[in-house]
N, C-alpha and C positions, 0 to 999 in steps of 0.2 A: 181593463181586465174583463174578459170574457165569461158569464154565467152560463153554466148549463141548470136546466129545469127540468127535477126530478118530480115526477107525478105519486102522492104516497097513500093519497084518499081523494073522494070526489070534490070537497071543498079545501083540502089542503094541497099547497104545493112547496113545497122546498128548492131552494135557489143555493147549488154547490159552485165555490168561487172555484176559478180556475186560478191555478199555482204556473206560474210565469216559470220558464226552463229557465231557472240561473242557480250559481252554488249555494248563493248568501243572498239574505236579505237583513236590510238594516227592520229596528223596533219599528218604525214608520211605515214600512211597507206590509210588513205580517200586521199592523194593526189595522191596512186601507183591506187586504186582503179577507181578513178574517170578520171584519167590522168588528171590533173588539178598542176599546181604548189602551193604551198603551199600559196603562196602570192594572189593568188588566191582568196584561202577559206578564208583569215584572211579578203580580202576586202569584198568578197563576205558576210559575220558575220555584218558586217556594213553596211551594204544595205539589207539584207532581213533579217524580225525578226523571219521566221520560221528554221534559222541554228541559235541554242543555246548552245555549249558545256557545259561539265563540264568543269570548271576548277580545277587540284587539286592543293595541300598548296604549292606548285611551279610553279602556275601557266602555265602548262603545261593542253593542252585542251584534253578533252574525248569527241569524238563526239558518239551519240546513233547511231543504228544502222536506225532509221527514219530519222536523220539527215543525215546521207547520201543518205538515199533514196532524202531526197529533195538536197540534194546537186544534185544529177542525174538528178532529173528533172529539177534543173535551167541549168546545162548545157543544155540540151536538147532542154529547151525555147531558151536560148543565142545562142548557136553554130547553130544548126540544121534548129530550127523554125524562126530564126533571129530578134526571140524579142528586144528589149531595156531593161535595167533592169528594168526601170519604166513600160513599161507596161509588164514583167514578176514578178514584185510585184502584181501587179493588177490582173492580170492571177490567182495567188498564192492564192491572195484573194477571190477573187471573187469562181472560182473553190474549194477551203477550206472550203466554208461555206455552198455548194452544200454534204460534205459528212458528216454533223455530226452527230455525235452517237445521235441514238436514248435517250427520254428523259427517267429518273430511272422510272417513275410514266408508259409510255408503256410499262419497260420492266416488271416493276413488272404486270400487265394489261398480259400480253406474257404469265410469268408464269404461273399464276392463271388457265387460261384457260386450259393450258395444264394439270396442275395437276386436273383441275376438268373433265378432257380428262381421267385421269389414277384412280382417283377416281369413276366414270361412269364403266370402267371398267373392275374395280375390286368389284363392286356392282354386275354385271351382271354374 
């Protein structure tokens, strides 16, 4: 697994895992990923509701590959930034609802314009 090496002060450096391109990863992998012990993630599932795995018919967990992004950035809050978990819920929150997808009705609004962009022309 590949580190990238973010520069953040002159004696500090920060080492961001890289997330391997697949759909699922087993608790094993997000734990080698994250450097986190497994028991961790399982508490971790129980205090923040944005880590949701799959479970499959053996109750064995699939985390997405966004779930581990958040798993990274609660470490980050905990370890680094020295949150509480409470208020890196709140963080979570509050920050989450700063990036939502735009609504269907701008995007269709988006399109429009632009096909009336390519319609224009193709008149001309």
């Amino acid at each position: 697994m590949g580190m990238q090496m973010e520069r953040q002060s002159k004696s500090q450096i920060l080492v961001k895992p890289q997330i391997p391109d697949k759909l699922y990863f087993k608790i094993g992998e997000v734990s080698a990923i994250a450097g986190l012990p497994a028991y961790v993630l399982r508490f971790w599932e129980t205090q923040f509701t944005k880590i949701n795995p799959k479970r499959t018919s053996s109750g064995q967990r699939l985390y997405r590959k966004n779930d581990v992004e958040v798993i990274l950035k609660i470490k980050s809050l905990l370890h680094e930034k020295k949150f509480t978990i409470k208020g890196a819920v709140q963080h979570l929150k509050t920050h989450s609802a700063v990036k939502k997808r735009p609504s269907p009705t701008d995007t269709l609004k988006e399109i429009r314009i632009e096909l009336e962009k390519l319609r224009n022309m193709l008149d001309n």
